[in-house]
mmCIF file as Biopython writes it, N, C-alpha, C and O atoms, coordinates in Angstrom:
data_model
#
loop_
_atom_site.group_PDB
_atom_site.id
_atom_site.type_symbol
_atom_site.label_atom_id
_atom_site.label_alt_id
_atom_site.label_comp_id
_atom_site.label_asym_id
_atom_site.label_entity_id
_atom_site.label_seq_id
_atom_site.pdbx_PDB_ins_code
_atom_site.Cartn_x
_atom_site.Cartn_y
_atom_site.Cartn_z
_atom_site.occupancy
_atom_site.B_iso_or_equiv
_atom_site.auth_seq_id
_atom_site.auth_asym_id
_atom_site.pdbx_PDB_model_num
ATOM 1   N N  . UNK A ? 1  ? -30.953 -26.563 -7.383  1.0 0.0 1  A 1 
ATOM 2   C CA . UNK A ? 1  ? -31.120 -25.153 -7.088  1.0 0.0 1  A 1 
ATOM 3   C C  . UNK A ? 1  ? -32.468 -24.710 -7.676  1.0 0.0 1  A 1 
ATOM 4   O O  . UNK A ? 1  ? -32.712 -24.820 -8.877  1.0 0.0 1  A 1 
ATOM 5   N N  . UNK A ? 2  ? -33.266 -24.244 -6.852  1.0 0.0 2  A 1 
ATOM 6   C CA . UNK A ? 2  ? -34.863 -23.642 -7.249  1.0 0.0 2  A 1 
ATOM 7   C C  . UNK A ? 2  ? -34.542 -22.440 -8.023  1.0 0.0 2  A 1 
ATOM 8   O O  . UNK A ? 2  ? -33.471 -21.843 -7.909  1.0 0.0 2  A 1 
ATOM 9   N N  . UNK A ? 3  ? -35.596 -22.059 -8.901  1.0 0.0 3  A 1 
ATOM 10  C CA . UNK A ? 3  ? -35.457 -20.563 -9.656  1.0 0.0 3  A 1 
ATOM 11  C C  . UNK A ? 3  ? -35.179 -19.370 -8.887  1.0 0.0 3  A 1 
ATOM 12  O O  . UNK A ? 3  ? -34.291 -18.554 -9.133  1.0 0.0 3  A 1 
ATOM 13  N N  . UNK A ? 4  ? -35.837 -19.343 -8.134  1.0 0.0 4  A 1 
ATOM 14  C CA . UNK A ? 4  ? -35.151 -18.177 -6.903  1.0 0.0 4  A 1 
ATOM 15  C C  . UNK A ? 4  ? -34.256 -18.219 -6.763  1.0 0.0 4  A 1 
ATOM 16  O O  . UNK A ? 4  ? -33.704 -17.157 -7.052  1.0 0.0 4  A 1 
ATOM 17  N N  . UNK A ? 5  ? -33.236 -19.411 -6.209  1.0 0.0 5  A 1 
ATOM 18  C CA . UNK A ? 5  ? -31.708 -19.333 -6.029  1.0 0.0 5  A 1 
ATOM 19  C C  . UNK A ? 5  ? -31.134 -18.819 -6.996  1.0 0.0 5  A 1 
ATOM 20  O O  . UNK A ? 5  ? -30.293 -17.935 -6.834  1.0 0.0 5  A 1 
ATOM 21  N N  . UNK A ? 6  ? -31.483 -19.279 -8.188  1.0 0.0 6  A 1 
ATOM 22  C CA . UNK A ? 6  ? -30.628 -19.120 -9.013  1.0 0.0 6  A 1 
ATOM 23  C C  . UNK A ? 6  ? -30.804 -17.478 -9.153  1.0 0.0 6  A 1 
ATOM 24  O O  . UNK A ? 6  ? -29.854 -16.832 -8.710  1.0 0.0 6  A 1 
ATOM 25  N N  . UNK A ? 7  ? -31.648 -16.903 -9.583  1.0 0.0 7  A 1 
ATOM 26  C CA . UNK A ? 7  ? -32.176 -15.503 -9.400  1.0 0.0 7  A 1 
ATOM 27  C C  . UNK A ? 7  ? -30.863 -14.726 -8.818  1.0 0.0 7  A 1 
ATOM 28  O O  . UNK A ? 7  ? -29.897 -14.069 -9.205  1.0 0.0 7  A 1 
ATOM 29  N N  . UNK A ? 8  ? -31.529 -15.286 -7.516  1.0 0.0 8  A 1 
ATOM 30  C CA . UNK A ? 8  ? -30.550 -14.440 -6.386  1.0 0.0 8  A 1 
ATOM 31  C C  . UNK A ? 8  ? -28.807 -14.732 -6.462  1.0 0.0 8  A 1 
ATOM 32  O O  . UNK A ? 8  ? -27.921 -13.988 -6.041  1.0 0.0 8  A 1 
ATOM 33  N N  . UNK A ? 9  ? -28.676 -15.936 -7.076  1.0 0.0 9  A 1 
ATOM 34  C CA . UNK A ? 9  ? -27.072 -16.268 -7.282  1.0 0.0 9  A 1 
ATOM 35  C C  . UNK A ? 9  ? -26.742 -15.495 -8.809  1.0 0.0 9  A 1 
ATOM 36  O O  . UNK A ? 9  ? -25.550 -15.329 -9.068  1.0 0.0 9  A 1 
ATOM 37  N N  . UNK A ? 10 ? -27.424 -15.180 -9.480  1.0 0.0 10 A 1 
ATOM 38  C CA . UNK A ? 10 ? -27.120 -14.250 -11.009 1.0 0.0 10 A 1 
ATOM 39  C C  . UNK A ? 10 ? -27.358 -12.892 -10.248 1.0 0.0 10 A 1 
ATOM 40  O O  . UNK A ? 10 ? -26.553 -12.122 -10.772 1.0 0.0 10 A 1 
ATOM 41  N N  . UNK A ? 11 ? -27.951 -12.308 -9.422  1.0 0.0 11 A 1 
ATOM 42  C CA . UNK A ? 11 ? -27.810 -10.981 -9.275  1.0 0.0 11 A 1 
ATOM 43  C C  . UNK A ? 11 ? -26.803 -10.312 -8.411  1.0 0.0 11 A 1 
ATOM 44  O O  . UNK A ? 11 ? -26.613 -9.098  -8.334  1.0 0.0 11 A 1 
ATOM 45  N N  . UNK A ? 12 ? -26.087 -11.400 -7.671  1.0 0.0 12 A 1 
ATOM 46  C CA . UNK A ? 12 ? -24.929 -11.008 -6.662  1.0 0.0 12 A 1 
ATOM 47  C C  . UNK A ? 12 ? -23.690 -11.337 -7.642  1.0 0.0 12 A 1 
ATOM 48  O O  . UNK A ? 12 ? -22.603 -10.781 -7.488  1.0 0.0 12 A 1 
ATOM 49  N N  . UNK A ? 13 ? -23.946 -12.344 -8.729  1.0 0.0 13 A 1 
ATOM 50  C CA . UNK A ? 13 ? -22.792 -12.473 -9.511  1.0 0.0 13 A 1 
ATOM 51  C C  . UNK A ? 13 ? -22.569 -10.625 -10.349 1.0 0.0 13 A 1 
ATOM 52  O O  . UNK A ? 13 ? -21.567 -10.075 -10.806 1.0 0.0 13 A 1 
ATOM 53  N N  . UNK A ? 14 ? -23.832 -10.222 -10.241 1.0 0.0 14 A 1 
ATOM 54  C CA . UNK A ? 14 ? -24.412 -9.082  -11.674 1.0 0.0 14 A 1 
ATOM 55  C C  . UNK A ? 14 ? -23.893 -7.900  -10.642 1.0 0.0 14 A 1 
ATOM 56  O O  . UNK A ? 14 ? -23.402 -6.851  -11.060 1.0 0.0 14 A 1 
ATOM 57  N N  . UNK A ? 15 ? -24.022 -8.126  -9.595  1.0 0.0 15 A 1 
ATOM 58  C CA . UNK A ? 15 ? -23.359 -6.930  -8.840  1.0 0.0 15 A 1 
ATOM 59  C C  . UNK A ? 15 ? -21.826 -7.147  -8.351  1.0 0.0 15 A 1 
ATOM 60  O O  . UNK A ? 15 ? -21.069 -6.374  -7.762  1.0 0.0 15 A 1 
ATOM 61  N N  . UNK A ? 16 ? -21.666 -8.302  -8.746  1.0 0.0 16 A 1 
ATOM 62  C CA . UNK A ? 16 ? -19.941 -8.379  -7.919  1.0 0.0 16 A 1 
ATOM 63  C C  . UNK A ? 16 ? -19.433 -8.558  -7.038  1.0 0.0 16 A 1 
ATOM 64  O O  . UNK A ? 16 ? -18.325 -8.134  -6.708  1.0 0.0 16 A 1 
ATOM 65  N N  . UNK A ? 17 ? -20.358 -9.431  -6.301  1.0 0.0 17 A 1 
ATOM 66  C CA . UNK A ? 17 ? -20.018 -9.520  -5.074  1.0 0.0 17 A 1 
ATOM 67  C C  . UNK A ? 17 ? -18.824 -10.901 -4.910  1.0 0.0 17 A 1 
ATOM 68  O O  . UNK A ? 17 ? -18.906 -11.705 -5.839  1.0 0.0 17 A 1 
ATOM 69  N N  . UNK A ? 18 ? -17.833 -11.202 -3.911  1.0 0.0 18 A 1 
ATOM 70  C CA . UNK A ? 18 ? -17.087 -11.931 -3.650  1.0 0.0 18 A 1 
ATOM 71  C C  . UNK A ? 18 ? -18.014 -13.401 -3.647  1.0 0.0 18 A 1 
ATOM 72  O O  . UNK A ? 18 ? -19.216 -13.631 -3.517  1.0 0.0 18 A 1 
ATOM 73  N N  . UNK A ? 19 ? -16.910 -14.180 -3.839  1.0 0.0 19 A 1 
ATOM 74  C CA . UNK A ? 19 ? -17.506 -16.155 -3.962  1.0 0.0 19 A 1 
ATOM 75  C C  . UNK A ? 19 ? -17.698 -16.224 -2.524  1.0 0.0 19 A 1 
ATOM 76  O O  . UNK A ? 19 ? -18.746 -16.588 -1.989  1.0 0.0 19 A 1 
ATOM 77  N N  . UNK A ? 20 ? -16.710 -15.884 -1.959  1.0 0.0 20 A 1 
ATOM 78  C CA . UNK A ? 20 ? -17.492 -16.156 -0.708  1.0 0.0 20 A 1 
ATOM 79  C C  . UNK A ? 20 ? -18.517 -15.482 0.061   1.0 0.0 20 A 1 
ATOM 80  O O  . UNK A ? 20 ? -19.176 -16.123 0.879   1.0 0.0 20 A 1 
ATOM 81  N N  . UNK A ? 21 ? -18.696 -14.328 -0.117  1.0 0.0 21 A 1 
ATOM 82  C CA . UNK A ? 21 ? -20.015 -13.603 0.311   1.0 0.0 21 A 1 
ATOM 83  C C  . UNK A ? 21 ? -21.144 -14.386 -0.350  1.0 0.0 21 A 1 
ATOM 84  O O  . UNK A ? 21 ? -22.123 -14.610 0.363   1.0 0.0 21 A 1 
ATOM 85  N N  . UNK A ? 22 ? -21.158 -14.888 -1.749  1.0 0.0 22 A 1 
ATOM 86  C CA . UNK A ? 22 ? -22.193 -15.054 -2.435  1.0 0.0 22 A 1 
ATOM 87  C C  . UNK A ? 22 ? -22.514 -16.584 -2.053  1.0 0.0 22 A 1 
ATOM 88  O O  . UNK A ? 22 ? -23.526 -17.029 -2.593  1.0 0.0 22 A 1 
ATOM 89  N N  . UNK A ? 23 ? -21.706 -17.586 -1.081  1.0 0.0 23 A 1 
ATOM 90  C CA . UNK A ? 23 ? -21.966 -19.183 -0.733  1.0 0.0 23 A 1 
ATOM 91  C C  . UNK A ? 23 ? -22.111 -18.910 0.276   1.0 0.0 23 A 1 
ATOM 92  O O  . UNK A ? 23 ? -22.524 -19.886 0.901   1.0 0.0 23 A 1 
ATOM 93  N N  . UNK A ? 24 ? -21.929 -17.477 1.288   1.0 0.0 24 A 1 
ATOM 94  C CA . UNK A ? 24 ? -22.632 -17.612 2.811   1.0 0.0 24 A 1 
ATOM 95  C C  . UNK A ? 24 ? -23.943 -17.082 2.080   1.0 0.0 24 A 1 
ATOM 96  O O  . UNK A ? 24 ? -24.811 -17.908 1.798   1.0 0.0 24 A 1 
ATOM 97  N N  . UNK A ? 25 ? -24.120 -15.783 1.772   1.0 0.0 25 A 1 
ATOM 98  C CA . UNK A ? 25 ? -25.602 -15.981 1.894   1.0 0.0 25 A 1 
ATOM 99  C C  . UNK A ? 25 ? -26.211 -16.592 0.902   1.0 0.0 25 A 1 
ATOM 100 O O  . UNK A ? 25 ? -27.401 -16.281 0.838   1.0 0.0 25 A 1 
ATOM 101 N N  . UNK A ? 26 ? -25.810 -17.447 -0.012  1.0 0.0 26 A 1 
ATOM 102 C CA . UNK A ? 26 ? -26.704 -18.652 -0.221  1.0 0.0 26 A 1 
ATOM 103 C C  . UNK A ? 26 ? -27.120 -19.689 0.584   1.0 0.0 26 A 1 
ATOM 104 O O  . UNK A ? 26 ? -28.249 -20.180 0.572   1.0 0.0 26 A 1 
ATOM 105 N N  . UNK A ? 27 ? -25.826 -20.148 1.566   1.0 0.0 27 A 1 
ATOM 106 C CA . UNK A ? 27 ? -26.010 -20.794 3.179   1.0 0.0 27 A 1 
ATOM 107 C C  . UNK A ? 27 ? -27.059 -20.592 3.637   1.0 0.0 27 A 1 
ATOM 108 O O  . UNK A ? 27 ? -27.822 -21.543 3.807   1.0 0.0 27 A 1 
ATOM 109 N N  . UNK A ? 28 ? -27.495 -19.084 4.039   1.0 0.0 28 A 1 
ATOM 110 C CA . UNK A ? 28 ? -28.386 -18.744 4.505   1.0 0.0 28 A 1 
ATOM 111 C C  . UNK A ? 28 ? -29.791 -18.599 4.226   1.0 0.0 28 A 1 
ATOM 112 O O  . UNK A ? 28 ? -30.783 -19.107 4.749   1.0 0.0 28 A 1 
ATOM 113 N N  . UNK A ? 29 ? -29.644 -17.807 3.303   1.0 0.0 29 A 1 
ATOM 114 C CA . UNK A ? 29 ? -30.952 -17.712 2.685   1.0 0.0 29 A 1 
ATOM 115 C C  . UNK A ? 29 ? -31.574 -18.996 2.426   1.0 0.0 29 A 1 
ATOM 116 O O  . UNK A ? 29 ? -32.799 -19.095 2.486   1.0 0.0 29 A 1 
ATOM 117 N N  . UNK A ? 30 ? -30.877 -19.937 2.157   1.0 0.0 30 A 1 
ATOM 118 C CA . UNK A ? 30 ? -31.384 -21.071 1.761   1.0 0.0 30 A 1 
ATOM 119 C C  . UNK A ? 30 ? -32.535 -21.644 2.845   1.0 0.0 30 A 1 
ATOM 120 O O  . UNK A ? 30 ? -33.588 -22.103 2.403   1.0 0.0 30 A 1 
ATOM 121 N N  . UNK A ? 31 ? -32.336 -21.604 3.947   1.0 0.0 31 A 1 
ATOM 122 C CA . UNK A ? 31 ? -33.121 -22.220 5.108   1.0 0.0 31 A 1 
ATOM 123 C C  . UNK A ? 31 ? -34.515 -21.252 5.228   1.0 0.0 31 A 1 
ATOM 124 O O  . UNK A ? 31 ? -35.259 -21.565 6.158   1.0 0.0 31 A 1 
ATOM 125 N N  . UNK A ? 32 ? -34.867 -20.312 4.533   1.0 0.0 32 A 1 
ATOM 126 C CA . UNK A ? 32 ? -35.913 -19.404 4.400   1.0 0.0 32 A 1 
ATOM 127 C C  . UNK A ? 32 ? -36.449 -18.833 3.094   1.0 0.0 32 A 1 
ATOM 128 O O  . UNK A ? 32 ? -35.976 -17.875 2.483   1.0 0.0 32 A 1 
ATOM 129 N N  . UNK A ? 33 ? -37.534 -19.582 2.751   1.0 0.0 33 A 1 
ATOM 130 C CA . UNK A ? 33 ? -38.194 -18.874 1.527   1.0 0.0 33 A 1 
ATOM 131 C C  . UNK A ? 33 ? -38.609 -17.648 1.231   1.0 0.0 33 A 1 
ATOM 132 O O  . UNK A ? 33 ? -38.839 -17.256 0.087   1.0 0.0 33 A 1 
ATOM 133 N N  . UNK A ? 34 ? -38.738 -16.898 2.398   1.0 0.0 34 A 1 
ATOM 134 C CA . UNK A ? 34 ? -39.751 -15.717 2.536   1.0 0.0 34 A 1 
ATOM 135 C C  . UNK A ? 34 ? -38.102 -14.852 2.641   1.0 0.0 34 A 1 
ATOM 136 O O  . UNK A ? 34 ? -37.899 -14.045 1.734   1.0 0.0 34 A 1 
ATOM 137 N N  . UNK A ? 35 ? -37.111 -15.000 3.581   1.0 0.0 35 A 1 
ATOM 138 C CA . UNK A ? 35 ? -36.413 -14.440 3.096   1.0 0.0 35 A 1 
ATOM 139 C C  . UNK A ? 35 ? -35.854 -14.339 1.715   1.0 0.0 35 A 1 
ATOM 140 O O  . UNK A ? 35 ? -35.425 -13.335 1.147   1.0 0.0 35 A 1 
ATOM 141 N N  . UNK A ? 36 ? -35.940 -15.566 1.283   1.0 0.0 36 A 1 
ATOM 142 C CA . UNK A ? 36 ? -35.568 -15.919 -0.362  1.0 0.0 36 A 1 
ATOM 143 C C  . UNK A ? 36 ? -36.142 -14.390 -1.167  1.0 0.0 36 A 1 
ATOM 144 O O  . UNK A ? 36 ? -35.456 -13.496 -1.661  1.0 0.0 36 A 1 
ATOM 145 N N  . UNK A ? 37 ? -37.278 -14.480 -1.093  1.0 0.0 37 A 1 
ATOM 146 C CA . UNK A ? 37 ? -37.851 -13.405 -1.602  1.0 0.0 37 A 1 
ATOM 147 C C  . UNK A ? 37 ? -37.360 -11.680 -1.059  1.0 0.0 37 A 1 
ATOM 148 O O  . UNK A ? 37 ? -37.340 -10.593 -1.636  1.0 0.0 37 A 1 
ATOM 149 N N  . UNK A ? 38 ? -37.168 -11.932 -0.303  1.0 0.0 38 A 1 
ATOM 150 C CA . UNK A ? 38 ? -37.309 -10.321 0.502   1.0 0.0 38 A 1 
ATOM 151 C C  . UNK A ? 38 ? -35.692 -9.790  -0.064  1.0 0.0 38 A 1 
ATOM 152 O O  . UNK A ? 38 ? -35.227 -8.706  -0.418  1.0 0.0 38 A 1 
ATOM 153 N N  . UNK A ? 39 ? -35.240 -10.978 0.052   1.0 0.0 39 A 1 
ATOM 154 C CA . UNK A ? 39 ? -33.468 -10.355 -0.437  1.0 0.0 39 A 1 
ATOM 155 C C  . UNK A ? 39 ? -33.396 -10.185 -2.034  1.0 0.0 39 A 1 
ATOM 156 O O  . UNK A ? 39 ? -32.552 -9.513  -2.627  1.0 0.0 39 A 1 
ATOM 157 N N  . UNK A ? 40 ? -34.351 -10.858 -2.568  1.0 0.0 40 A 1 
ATOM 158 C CA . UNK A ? 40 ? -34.430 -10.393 -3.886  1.0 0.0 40 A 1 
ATOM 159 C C  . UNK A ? 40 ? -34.658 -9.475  -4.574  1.0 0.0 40 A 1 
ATOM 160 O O  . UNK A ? 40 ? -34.079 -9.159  -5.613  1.0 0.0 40 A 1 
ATOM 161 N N  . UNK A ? 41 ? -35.859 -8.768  -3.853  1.0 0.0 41 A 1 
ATOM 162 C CA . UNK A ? 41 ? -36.243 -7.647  -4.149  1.0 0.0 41 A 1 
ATOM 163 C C  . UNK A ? 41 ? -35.264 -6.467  -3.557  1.0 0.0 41 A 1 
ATOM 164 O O  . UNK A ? 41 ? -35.014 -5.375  -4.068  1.0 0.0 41 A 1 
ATOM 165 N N  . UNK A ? 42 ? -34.721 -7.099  -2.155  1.0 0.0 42 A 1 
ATOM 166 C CA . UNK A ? 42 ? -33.968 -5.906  -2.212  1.0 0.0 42 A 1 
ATOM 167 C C  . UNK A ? 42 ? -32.891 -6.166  -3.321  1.0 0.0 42 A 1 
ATOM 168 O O  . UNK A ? 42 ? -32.763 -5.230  -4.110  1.0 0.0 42 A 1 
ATOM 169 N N  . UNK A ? 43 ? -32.415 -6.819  -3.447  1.0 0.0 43 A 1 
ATOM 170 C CA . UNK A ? 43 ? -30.652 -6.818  -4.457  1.0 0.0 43 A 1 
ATOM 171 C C  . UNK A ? 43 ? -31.581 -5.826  -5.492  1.0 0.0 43 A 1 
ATOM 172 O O  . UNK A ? 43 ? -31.192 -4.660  -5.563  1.0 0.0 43 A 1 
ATOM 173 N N  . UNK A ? 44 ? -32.631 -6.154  -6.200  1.0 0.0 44 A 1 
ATOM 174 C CA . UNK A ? 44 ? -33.307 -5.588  -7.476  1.0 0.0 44 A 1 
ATOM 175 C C  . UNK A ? 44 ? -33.517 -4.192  -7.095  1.0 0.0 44 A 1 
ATOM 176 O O  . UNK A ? 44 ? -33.203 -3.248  -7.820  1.0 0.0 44 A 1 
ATOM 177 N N  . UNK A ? 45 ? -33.955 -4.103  -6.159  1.0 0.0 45 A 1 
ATOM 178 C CA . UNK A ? 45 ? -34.326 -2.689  -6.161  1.0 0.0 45 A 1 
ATOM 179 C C  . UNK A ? 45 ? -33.319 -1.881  -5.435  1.0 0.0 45 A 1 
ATOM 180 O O  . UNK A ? 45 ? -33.187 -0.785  -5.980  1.0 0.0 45 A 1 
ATOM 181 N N  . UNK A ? 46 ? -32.542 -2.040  -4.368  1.0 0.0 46 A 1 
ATOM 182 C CA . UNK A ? 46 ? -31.290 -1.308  -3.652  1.0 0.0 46 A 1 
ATOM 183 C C  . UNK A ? 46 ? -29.818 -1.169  -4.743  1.0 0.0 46 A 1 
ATOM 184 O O  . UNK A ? 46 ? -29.138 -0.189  -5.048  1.0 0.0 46 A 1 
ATOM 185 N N  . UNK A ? 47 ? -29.726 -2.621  -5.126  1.0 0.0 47 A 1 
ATOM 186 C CA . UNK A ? 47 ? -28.559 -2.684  -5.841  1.0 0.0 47 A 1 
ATOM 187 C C  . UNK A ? 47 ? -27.527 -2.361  -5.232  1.0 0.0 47 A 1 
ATOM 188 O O  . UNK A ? 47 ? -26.601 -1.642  -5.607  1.0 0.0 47 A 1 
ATOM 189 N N  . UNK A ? 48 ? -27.734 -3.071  -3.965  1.0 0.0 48 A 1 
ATOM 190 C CA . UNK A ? 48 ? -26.231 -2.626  -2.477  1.0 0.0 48 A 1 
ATOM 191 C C  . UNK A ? 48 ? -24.997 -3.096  -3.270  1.0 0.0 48 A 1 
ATOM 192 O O  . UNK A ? 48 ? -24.820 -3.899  -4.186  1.0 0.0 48 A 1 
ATOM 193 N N  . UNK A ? 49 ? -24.239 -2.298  -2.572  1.0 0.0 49 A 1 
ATOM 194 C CA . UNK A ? 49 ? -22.838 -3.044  -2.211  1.0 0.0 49 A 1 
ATOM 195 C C  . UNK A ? 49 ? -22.128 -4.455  -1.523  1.0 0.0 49 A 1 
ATOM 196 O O  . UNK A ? 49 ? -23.164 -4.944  -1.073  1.0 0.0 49 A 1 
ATOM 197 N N  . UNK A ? 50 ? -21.535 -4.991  -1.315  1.0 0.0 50 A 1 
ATOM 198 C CA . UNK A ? 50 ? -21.356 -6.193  -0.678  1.0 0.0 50 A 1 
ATOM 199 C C  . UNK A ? 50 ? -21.860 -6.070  0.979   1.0 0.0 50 A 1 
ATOM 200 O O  . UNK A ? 50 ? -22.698 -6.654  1.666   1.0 0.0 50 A 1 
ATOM 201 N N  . UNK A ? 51 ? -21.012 -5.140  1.173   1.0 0.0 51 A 1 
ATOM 202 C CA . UNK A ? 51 ? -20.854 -4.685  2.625   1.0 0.0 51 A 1 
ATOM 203 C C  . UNK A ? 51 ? -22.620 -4.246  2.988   1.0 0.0 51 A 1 
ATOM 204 O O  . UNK A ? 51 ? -23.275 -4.899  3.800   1.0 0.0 51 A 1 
ATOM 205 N N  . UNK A ? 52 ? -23.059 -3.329  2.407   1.0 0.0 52 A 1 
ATOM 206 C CA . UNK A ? 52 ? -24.670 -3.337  2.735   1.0 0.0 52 A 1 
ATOM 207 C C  . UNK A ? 52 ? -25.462 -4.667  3.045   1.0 0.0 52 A 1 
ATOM 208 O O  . UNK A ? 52 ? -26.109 -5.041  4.023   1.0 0.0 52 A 1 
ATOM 209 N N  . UNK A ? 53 ? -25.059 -5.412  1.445   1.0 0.0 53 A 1 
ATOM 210 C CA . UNK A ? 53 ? -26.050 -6.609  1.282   1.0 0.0 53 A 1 
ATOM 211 C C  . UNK A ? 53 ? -25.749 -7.733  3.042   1.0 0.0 53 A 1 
ATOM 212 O O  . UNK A ? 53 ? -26.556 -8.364  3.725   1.0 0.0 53 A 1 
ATOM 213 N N  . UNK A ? 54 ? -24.327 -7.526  3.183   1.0 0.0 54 A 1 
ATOM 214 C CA . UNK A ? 54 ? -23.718 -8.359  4.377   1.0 0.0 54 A 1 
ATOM 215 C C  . UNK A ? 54 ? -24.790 -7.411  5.874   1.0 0.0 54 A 1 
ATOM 216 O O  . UNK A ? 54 ? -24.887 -7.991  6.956   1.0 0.0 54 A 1 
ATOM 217 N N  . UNK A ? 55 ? -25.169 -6.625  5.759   1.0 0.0 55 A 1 
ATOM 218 C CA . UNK A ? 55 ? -25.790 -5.502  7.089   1.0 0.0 55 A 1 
ATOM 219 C C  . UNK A ? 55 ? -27.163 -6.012  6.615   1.0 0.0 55 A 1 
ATOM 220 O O  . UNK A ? 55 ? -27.839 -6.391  7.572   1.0 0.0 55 A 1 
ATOM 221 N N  . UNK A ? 56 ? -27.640 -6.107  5.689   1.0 0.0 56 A 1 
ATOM 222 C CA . UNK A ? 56 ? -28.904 -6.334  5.499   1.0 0.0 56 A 1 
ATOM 223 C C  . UNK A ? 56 ? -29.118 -7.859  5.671   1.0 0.0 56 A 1 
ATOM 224 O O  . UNK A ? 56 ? -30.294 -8.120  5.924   1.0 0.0 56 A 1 
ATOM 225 N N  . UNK A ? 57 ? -28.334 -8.891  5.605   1.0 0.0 57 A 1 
ATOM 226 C CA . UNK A ? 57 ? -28.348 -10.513 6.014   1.0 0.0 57 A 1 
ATOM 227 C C  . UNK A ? 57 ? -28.546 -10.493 7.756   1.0 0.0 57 A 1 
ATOM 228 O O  . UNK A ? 57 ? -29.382 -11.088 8.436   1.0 0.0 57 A 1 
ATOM 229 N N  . UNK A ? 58 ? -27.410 -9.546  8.184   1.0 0.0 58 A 1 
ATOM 230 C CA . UNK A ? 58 ? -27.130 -9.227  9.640   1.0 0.0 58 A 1 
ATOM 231 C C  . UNK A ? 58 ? -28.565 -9.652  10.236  1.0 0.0 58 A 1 
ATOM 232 O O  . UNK A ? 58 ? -28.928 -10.652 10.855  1.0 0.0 58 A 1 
ATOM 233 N N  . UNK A ? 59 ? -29.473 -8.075  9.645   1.0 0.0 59 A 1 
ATOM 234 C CA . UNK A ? 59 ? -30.399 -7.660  10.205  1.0 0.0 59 A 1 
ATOM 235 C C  . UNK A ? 59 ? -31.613 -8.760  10.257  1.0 0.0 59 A 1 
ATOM 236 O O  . UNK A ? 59 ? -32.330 -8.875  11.251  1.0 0.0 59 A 1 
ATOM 237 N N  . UNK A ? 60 ? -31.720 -9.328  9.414   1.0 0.0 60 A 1 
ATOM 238 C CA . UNK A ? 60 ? -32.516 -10.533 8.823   1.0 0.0 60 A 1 
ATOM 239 C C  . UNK A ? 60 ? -32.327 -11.233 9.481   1.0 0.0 60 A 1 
ATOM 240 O O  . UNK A ? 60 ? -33.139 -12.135 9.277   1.0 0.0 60 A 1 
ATOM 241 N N  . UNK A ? 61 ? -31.433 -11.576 10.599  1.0 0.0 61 A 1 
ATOM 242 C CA . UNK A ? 61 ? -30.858 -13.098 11.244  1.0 0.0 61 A 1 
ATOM 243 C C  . UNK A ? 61 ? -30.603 -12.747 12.571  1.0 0.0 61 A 1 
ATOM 244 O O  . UNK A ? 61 ? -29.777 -13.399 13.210  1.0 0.0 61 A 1 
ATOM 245 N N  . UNK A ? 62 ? -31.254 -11.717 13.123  1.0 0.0 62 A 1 
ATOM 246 C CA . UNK A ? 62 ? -31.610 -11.205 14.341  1.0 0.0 62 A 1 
ATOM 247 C C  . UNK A ? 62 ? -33.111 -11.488 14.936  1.0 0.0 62 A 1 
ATOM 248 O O  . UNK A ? 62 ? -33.438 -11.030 16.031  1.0 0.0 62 A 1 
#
């Protein structure tokens, strides 16, 4: 797991999100660096809900 992952897997743990929300979009994100980043900043700076963070993956994978 690269430092980013991990990043992004401590801040969905830090917000609470479900195990399984948090191994799909690790699924995902994983295949994109640039998303890697972009979802990071949002978790840091939005601090969504599950259900957001899940609309904001949506949108990303369109």
């Amino acid at each position: 797991m690269t430092s980013k992952e991990s990043a992004l897997l401590g801040q969905m743990e830090e917000l609470g999100f479900s195990h399984g929300m948090i191994m799909t979009a690790m699924k995902i994100l994983s295949q994109n660096k640039d998303a890697q980043d972009d979802a990071l900043l949002y978790l840091y700076d939005e601090h969504p809900s599950e259900k957001q963070f899940i609309e904001y993956i949506a949108e990303m994978c369109e």
